[in-house]
N, C-alpha and C positions, 0 to 999 in steps of 0.2 A: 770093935772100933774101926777107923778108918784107915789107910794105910799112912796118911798124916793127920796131925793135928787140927789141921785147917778146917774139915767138917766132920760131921759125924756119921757115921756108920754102922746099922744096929748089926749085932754079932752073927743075927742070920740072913742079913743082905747079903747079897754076892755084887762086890761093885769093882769090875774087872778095869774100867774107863781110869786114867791118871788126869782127868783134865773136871773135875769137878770143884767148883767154888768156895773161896771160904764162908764158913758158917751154914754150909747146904747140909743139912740132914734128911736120912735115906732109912725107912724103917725097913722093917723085916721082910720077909721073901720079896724085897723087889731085887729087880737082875736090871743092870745096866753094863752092857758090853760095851768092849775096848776102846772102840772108835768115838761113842758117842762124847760129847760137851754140854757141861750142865755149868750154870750158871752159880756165882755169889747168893744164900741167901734163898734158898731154896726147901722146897718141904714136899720129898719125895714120899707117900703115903704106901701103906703096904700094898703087897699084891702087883707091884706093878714091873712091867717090863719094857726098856729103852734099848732100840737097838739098835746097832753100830752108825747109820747116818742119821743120828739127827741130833739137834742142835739146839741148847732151850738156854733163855737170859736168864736174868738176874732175878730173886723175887716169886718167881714162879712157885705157884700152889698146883702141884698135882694128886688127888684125891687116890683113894684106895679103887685097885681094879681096872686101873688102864694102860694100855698097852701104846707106846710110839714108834711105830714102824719108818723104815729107813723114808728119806725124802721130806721129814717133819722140820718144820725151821718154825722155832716157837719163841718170839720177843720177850719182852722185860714187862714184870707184874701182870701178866695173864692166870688167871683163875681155871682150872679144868675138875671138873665136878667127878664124883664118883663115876666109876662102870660107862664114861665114856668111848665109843667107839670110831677108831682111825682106820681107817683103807690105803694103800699106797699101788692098788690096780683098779679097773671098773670091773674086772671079770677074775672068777679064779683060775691059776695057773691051767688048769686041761685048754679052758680057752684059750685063754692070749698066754701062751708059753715065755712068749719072747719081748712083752711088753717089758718096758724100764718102769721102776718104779718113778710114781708123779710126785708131785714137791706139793707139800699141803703149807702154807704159813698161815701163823697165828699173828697178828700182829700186838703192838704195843697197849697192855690193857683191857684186851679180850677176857670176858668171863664167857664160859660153858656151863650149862647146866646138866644135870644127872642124868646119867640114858642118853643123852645124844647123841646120834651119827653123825659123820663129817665126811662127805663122801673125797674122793680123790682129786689132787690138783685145783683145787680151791683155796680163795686169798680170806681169811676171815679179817679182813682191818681194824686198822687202832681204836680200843675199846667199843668194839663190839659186842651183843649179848645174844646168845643162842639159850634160847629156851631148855626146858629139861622135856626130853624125852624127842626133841627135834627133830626131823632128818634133811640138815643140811644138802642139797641138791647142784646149788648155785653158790659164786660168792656173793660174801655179805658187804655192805661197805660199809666206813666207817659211822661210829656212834648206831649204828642202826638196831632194833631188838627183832629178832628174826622168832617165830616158832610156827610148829605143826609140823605135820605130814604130808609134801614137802614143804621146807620150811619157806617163810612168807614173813617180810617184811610189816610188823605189827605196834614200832613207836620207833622213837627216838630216844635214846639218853639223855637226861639233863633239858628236859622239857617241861620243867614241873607239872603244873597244871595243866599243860598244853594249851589250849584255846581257850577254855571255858571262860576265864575272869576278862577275855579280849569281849569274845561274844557278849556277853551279859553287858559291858559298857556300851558297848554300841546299839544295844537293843533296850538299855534304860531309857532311850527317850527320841523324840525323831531331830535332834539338833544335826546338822550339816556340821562335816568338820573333818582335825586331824588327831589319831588316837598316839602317842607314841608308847615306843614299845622297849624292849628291856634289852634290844640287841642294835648295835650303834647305828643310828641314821634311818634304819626299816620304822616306815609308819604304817600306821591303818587309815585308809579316807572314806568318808563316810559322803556319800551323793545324795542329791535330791532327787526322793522318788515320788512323783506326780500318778497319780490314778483316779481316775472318774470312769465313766459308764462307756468311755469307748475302750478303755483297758491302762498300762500304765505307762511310764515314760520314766527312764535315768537319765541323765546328763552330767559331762564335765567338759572341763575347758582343757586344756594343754597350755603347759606354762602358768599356770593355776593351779586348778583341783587338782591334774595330772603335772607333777613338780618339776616337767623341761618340755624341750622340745621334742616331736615324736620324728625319727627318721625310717621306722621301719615296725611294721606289726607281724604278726602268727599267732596260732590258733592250735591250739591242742583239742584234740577230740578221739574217739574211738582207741581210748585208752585201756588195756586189759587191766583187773583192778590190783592183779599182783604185780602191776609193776610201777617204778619210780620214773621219774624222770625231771631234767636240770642235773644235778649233785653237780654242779659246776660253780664257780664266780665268774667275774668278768673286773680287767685292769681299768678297763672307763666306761663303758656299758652302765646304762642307767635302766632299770626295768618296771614296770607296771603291771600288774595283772590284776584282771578280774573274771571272777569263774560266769559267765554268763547264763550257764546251765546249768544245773545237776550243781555236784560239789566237790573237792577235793582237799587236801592237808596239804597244807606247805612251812616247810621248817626252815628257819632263816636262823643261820651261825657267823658272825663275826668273830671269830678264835675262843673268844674268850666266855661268850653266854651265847645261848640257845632257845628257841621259842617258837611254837609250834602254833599255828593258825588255822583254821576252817575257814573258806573262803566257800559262800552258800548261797548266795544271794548278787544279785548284778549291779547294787545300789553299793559296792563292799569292792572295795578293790586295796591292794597291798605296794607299796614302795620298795623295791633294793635299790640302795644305791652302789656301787661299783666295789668290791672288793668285800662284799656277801655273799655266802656260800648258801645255795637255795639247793632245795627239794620239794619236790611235788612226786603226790601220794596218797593210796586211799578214793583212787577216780572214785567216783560213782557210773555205771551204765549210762551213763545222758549226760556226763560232766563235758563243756566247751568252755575252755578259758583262752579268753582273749591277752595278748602278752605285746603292749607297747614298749617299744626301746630307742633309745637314744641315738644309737647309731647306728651305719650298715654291717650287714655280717662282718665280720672278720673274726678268723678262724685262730689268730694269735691273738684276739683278745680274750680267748678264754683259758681257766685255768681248771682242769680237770683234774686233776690229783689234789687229793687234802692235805697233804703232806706236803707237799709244794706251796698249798696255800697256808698255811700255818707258819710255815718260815716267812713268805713276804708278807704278813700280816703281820708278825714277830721285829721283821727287818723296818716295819714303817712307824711301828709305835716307841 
């Protein structure tokens, strides 16, 4: 048993720490030294060893066969799969003698799958998913499903269907129009596209088709296909995009729902209005999307942290 009542401790753990939570239980041969902090609520699985810096919340499920090396700061309800693997140097000691160990955090909600690497000084964000067998490289950002060798950004969380039932509406028939969508104010607008024997033709209006005024355009292009780009909102920024080439994914989160798009076609353009959190992703080789916006740059109107945007999104509903 434990040295108090408050959690449980199987008879052949060694759980040396006084700071673990009530109702945490800690099966057989795992070792948790002095220094470390474990959290309320927790289900320390055998095999495993936690040592002296680091730090885990409330809730946490840590599997049989993993090891937490100092510098780990691991949040509330994070999931860590069996025979996961932590680093806390990029080289072993003969090399860097004298390196300090790096700070890996797991944020709020993070599942890990089995086998995965997490290489060093990396942010995995709130409810994150890292594939089984992964190898972590880069950080991940929030909600995002990461796998492979290195691992690569491959969905989003809580996207259901992703696109498909968006596409398939739009391609039941050639009506001109507005599709709306499951995440507050983002719509889909659908253009007329003219083609005869000299080739084709799209068109919109501004202030119209395109739902303001336009103060400022850019253009995305020569996009490598592993990478993101947006994961930001905006305070008044209004935006537009249509992929003019090629194609890409874009995920639009108002706090609360989520909903993932394929933009494919130049007749096909997408609405955020101000205080949507976007991503784009999945370029294609040949993807140029054209990005109309309501105002001029300004570098305070955007908000880059999700965690930031959650609170004023929280603050205004």
């Amino acid at each position: 048993m434990s040295v108090d009542d408050r959690y449980y401790a199987h008879p052949l753990a060694n759980v040396e720490s006084p700071t673990v939570g009530e109702s945490t239980r800690i099966w057989q041969f795992a070792i948790v030294l002095r220094n470390a902090k474990i959290g309320a609520n927790c289900n320390i699985c055998s095999h495993c060893f936690i040592e002296n810096d680091v730090e885990i919340g409330d809730r946490v499920t840590i599997k049989n066969g993993v090891q937490l090396w100092d510098g780990l700061r691991i949040e509330d309800d994070v999931f860590i799969g069996p025979n996961v693997t932590f680093t806390n140097k990029k080289f072993p000691p003969r090399v860097a003698q004298t390196e300090a160990p790096l700070k890996t955090f797991l944020g709020k909600g993070v599942a890990i799958g089995a086998g995965a690497t997490i290489l060093p000084g990396l942010t995995i964000a709130r409810r994150a998913v890292v594939g089984a067998g992964a190898v972590v490289t880069r950080s991940v950002p929030p909600n995002a499903v990461v796998a492979g060798n290195p691992a690569r950004i491959v969905g989003y969380v809580d996207t259901d269907a992703k696109y498909q039932s968006e596409r398939e509406i739009i391609s039941a028939g050639d009506d001109v129009g507005v599709i709306s969508t499951r995440v507050r104010g983002v719509t889909l607008h659908r253009f007329p596209l003219i083609t005869d024997i000299r080739g084709s033709m799209t068109v919109g209006e501004f202030e119209k088709t395109v739902p303001f005024a336009v103060k400022r355009y850019f253009m995305v292009l020569n996009v490598p296909s592993v990478e993101t780009r947006g994961a930001h909102a905006h305070r008044r920024c209004h935006q537009f995009l249509i992929c003019v080439r090629g194609s890409c994914a874009v995920v639009v989160d108002d706090g609360v729902g989520r909903q993932e798009f394929l933009l494919d076609r130049p007749e096909v353009g997408l609405y955020l209005p101000p205080m949507v959190w976007g991503i784009q992703y999945k370029y294609s080789s040949d993807a140029v999307v054209m990005v109309f916006a309501s105002e001029y740059y300004e570098a305070a109107d955007y908000i880059r942290d999700y965690n930031e945007f959650l609170d004023l999104v929280g603050a205004a509903t």
